[in-house]
C-alpha positions, 0 to 999 in steps of 0.5 A: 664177382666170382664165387666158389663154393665147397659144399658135401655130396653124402647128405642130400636131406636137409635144412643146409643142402635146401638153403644151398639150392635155393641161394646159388641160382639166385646168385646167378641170376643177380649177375654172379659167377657162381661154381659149385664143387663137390667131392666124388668117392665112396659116400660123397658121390657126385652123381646122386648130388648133382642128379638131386640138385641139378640147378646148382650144375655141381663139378667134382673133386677127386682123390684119387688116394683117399689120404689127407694130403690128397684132400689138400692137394685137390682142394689147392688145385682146385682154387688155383685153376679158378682163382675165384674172388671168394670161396665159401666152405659149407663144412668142409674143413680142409678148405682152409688148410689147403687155401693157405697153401694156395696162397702162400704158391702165389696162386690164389688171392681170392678171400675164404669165407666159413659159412656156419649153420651149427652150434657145435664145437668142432666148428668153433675149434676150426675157427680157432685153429685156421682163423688165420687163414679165414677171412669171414664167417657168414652165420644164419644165426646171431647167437652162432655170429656171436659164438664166432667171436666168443668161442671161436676167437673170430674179430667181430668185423669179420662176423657176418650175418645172413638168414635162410630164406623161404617162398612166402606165398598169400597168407592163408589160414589152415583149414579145419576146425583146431577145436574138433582135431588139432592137425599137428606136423614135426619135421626134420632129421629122425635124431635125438640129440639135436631134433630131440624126436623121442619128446614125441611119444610123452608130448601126445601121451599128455594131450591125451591126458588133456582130452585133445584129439590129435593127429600128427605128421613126422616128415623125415627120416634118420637114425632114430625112425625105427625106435620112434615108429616102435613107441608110437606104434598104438597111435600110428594103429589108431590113424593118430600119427603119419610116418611120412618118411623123407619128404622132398620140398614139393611134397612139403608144400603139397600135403604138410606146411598148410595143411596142419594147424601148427609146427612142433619143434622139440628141438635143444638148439637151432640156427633156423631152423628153415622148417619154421619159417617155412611154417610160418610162411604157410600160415601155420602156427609154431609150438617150439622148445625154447631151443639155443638159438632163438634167444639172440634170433629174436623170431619166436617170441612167446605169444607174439609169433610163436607159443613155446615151452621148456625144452624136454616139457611134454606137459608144458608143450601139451599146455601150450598146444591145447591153447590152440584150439582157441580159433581167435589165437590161432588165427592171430599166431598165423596172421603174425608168423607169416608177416614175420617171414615175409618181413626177416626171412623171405627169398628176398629178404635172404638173398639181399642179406647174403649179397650183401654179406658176400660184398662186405667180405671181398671189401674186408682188409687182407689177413696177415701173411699166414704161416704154413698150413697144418701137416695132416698127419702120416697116412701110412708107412709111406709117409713115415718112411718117405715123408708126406709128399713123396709118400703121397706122390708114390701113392698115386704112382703105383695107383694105391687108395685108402677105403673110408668107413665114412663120410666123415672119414672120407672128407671131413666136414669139421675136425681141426687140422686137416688130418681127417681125424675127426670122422662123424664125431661131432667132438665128445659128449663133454665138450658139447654139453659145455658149448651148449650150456655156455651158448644157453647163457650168452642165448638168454633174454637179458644177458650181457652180450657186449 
């Protein structure tokens, strides 16, 4: 089987890129043929990528005129010259636009596949608006399989499951006593409205107020790490808390997972997160928000594999920490943790399941003839006065290039209609609030999800 694979160059920190870096070599060596391309300009950089993630081998995409048409005509040339047998899009929405051109020039056959690793509404919108031109979704969570069909108007036979996968050494139990100093870690993107890190200054404030001597380790780096080091600035005085930063997965294995006493994850939803059952695999125990995602997930359950508390509950999340300090439950949370992992979300365990995903959607029916793509809108004066071809063909001639103040401008990861319109926004406030609540409803234990 040969495998393409679409992913983005402008973010070399996270869950996705780890969980990309990881499969494809595997793939490799399962006896696939696996290329990997990514875009080349002004913040999606092919060089910084493929020096970070060497094993992958990534080429690059060029647009030489920064336009939608160009993204298109890139992507379309690209899957015409390979022919691949499938292509998965790791949030790149021009993907699909430009395959149903591919396809309707007679010169691409293969079938496309959306990979989801979010619960965010533009992604559902793009399946709505290019479902016709999709022939899979492989998700790394049931509630985001589910919200494929729900939201995303998908035909449930084309929605596949497969799970991050992690390395699940012995099992071994952190050192250090939890009842003298409870070692606690938070790792993940420095960001609210997702991560949720500003739960962090009220969470130690109240196990304080318990009398819990605490030290605490953030890896990870984002837009909120000023405001966050300035409100745990007495406790970072004190040698409370450690700001570690960005933190490769060699450091993560060296100094946090395994060296703290359990994971905090505030988060408000997930589709792992890889984190935890990295945590897990380490013998660490896991404290989390009941984050939209796990419900459907079924991984954490409470005091079973995990000790979780309502989202935003500083006073409960203390609660549940404090019980930590009880040796005997600690030892069985970390006990029942690391067999989880080793069982749903091992490199094996992944791997197998997205293999096996990867063979269900090469074995699906055909889709439909699929009308024309979507027209990105006119880029400028030349497209209104020559139209988009021949605007985008005098463009290249005279050698002319739009400058995007974004990575989401430049190559947009989600959006809906190929345009690039929808730069970094991940739709309105709104609109995230609403597929939020609905997915907490469909998430929720006991809930009809026929």
């Amino acid at each position: 089987m040969r495998v393409l694979v679409l992913a983005p160059s402008a973010y070399l920190l996270g869950g996705v890129q780890d969980w990309l870096a990881n499969l494809v070599p595997a793939l490799r060596e399962g006896g696939l043929e696996v290329t990997v391309a990514v875009p080349d300009g002004d913040h999606h950089r092919h060089g910084p990528y493929a020096r970070a993630y060497p094993a992958l081998a990534a080429g690059a995409i060029a647009n030489p005129s920064g336009s939608a048409e160009g993204r298109l005509r890139a992507i379309a040339a690209l899957l015409e010259r390979l022919d691949p047998d499938l292509v998965l899009g790791v949030n790149l929405v021009d993907l699909y636009p430009a395959a149903r051109r591919a396809r309707r020039r007679g010169r691409f056959h293969g079938r496309v596949v959306m990979t989801l690793h979010a619960l965010e509404a533009e992604y559902f919108d793009d399946l709505r608006r290019h479902g016709v031109g999709i022939d899979a979704v492989i998700a790394t969570n049931r509630l985001a399989c589910r919200l494929a069909s729900r939201r995303g108007g998908m035909d449930p036979a084309r929605v596949l499951y497969a799970p991050y996968g992690v390395p699940v050494p012995p099992w071994q139990l952190p050192d250090g006593d939890p009842a003298a100093t409870l070692k606690l870690a938070w790792v993940g993107r420095l960001e609210q409205e997702q991560k949720r890190v500003h739960d962090l200054p009220p969470l130690l404030e109240a196990l304080h107020s318990r009398g819990i001597d605490v030290r605490l380790s953030i890896a990870g780096d984002g837009e909120e790490r000023p405001a966050l080091e300035r409100s745990l600035a007495p406790w970072i005085e004190r040698g409370r808390v450690r700001m570690l930063g960005h933190v490769d997965q060699g450091r993560l294995a060296a100094e946090v997972y395994g060296h703290h006493h359990a994971l905090v994850i505030t988060s408000s939803w997930e589709t792992g997160p890889i984190v935890a059952w990295q945590a897990m695999a380490s013998g660490m125990a896991v404290v989390s928000s009941r984050y939209v995602g796990a419900g459907l997930e079924g991984a954490l359950e409470q005091d079973a594999t995990a000790l979780l508390f309502p989202c935003g509950d500083a006073d409960a999340a203390a609660g549940a920490l404090a019980r930590l300090r009880d040796p005997a439950l600690l030892e069985r949370l970390s006990r029942a943790g690391h067999a989880l992992v080793a069982r749903r979300y091992s490199g094996a365990a992944s791997l197998a399941a997205w293999r096996r995903a990867l063979d269900q959607a090469t074995a699906l029916p055909p889709l439909p003839q699929a009308p024309e793509e979507p027209a990105p809108a006119p880029a400028g004066r030349l497209d209104r006065w020559l139209g988009r071809q021949r605007g985008e063909d005098l463009r290249r001639l005279l050698g002319l290039r739009f400058r995007h103040g974004s990575p989401g401008s430049e190559w947009p990861h989600a959006g809906g209609d190929g345009a690039g319109g929808a730069g970094d926004a991940a739709g309105t406030g709104a609109q995230a609030e609403h597929l939020l609540a609905a997915a907490a409803r469909l998430d929720a234990p006991g809930a009809s999800h026929g």
